[in-house]
TORFILUM-455527 format. One record per residue (C-alpha): residue in one letter; x negated, y, z negated; residue number from 1. Coordinates in steps of 0.1 Angstrom, whole numbers. Each point is the difference from the previous one (the first is absolute). Layout:
BEGIN
R, a, X, Y, Z, NUM .
...
This chain:
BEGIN
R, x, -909, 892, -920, 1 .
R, x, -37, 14, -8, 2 .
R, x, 7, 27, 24, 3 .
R, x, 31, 12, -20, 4 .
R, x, -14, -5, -35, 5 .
R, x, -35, 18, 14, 6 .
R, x, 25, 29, 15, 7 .
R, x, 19, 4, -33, 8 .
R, x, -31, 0, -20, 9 .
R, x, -17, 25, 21, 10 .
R, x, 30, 24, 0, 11 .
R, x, 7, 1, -35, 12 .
R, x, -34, 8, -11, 13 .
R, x, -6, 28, 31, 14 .
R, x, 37, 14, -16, 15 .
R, x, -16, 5, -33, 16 .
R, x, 28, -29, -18, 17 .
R, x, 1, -24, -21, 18 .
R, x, 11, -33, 3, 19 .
R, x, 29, 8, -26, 20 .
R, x, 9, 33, 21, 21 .
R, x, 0, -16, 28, 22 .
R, x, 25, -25, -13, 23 .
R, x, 18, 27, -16, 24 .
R, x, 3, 15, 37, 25 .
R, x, 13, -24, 17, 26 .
R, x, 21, -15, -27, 27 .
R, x, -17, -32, 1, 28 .
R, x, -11, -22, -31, 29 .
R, x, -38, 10, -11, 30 .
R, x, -5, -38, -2, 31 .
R, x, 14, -5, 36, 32 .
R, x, -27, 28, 13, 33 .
R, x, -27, -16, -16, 34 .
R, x, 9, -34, 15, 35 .
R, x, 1, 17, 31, 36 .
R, x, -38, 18, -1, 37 .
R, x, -10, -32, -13, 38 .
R, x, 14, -20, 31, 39 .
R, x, 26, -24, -14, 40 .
R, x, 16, -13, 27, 41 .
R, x, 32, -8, -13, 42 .
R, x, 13, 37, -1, 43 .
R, x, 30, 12, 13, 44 .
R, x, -4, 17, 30, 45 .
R, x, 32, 24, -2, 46 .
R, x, -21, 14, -32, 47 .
R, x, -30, 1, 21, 48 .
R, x, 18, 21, 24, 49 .
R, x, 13, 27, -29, 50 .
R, x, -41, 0, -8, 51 .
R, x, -11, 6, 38, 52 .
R, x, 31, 25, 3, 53 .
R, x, -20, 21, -25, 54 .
R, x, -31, 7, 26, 55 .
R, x, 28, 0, 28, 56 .
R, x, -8, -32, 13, 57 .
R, x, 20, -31, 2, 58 .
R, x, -5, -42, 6, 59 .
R, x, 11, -8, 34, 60 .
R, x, 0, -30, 24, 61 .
R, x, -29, 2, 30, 62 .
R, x, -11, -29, 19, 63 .
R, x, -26, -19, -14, 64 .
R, x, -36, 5, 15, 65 .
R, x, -20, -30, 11, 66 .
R, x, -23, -17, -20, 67 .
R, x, -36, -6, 11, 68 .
R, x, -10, -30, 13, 69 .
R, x, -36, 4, -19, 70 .
């Protein structure tokens, strides 16, 4: 989830918006973007989508790397 939030952060700011525009945008709630940039964990991932969609990205299912044994 930090990689999203840290990727939505990121690419707001270097597109010169706002959190409200942003929200605006992609016709999400400005209080469900800001629970999003701060990490909540309990957001709904169709939404998160419509926010990713705006950068042309989207969540996707991958295999899940490793963990090290350190």
């Amino acid at each position: 989830m930090k990689a999203i939030v840290t990727f939505i952060k990121n690419s707001r700011k270097k597109h010169g918006l706002t959190q409200q525009e942003l929200a605006f945008k992609a016709d999400v709630g400005l209080r469900f973007l800001r629970e999003l940039e701060r990490g909540k964990t309990t957001v709904q991932l169709d939404k998160v989508n419509v926010v990713l969609n705006m950068f042309g990205k989207e969540l996707g299912i991958t295999d899940k790397q490793p963990e090290n044994d350190h």
